[in-house]
LOTOR-705251 format. One record per atom (N, C-alpha, C, CB): residue number from 1; atom name; x, y, z. Coordinates in pm, whole numbers, m for minus. Glycine has a CB too. Layout:
<sites>
SITE  num  atome      c1      c2      c3
SITE  NUM     CA       X       Y       Z
...
</sites>
This chain:
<sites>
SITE  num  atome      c1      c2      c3
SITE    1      N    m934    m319    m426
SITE    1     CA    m907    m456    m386
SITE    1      C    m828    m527    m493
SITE    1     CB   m1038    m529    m358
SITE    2      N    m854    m508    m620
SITE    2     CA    m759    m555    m767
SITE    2      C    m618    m547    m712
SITE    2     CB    m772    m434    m923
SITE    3      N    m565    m412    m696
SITE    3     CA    m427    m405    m644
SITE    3      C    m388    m448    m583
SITE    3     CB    m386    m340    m611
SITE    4      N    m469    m492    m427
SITE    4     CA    m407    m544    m322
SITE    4      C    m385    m710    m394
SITE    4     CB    m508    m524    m170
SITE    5      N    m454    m712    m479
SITE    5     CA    m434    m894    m486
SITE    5      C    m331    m893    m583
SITE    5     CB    m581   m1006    m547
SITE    6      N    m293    m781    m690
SITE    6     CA    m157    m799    m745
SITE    6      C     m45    m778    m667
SITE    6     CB    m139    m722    m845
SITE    7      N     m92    m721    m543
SITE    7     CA      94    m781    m450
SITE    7      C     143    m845    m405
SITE    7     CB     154    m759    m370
SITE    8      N     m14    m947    m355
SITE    8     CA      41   m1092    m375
SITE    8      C      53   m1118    m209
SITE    8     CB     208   m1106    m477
SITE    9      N      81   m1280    m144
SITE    9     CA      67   m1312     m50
SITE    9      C     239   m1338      m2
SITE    9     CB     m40   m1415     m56
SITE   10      N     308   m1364    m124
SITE   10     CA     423   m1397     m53
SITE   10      C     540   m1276    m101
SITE   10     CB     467   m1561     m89
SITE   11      N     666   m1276     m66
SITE   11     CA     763   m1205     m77
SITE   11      C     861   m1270    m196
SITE   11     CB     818   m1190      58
SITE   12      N     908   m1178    m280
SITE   12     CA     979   m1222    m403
SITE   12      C    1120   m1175    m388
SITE   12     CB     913   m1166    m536
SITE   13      N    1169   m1107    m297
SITE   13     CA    1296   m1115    m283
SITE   13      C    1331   m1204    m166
SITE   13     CB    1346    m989    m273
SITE   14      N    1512   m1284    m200
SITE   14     CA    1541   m1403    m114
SITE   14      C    1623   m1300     m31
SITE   14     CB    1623   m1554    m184
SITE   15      N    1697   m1185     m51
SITE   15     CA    1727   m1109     123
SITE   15      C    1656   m1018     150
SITE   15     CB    1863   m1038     159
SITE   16      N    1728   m1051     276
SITE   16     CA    1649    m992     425
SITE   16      C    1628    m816     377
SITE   16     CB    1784   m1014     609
SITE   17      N    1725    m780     360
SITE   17     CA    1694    m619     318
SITE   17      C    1616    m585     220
SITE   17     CB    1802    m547     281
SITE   18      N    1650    m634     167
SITE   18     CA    1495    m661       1
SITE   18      C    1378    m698      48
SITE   18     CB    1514    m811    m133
SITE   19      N    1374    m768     141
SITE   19     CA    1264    m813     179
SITE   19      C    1197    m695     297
SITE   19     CB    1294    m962     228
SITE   20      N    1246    m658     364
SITE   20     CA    1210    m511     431
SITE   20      C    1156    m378     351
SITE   20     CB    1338    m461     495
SITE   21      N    1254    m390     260
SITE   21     CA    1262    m303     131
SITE   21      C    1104    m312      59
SITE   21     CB    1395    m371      17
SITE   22      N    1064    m442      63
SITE   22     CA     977    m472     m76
SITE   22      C     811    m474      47
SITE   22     CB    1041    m684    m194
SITE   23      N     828    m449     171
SITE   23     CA     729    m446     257
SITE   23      C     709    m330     308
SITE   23     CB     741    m528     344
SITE   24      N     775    m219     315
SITE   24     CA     773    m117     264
SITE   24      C     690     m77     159
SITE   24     CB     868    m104     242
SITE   25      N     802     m67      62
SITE   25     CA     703     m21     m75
SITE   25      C     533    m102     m58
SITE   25     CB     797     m97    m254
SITE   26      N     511    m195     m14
SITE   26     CA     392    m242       9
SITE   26      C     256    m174      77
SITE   26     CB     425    m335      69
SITE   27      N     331    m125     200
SITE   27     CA     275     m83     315
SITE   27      C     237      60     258
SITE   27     CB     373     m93     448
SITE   28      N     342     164     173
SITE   28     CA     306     272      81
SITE   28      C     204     251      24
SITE   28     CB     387     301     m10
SITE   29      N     206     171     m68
SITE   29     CA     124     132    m188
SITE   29      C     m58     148     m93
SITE   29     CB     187     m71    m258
SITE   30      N     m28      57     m81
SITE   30     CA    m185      53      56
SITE   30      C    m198     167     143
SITE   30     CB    m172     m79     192
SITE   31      N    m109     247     193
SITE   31     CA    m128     390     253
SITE   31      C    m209     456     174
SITE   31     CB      m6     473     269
SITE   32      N    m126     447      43
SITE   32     CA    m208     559     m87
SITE   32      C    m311     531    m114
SITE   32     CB    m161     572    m227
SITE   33      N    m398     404    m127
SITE   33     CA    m520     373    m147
SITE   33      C    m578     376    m110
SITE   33     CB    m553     320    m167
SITE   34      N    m561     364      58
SITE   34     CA    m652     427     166
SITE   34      C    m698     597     175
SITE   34     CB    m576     394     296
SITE   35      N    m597     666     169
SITE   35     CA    m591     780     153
SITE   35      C    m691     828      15
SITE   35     CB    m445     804     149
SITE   36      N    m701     756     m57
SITE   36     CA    m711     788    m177
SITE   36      C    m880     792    m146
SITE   36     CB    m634     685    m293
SITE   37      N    m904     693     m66
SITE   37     CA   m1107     634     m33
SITE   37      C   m1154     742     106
SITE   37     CB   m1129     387      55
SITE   38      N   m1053     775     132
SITE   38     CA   m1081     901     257
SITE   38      C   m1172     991     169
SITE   38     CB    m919    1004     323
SITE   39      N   m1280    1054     213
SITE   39     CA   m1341    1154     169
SITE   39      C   m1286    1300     218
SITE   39     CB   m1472    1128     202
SITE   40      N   m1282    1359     183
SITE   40     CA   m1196    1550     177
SITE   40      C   m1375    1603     263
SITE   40     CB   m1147    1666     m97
SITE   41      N   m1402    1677     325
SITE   41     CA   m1513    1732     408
SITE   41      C   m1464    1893     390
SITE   41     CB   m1518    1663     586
SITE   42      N   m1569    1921     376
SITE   42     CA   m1497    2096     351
SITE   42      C   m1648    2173     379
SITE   42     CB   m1413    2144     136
SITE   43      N   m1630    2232     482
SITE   43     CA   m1781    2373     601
SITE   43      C   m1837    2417     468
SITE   43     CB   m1696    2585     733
SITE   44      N   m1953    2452     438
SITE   44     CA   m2028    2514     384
SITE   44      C   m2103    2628     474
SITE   44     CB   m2098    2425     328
SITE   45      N   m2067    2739     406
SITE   45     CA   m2151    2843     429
SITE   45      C   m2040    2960     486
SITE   45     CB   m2278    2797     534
</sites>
């Protein structure tokens, strides 16, 4: 949750492609952390 609040609520680039660009890299960022809290399950026996 630390991370998500260093990316902050608003957008820091003033164009439009930067701004796609920088919501992106965002949407990554949060992919990976999710991924990251997924538990791995692996059959025993």
């Amino acid at each position: 949750m630390h991370c998500v609040k260093r990316l902050g609520q608003s957008l820091m680039a003033r164009d439009f492609d930067r701004q796609v660009a920088e919501i992106h890299i965002r949407i990554a960022v949060l992919n990976r952390y999710t991924a990251l809290g997924i538990p791995v399950t692996e059959p025993v026996g």
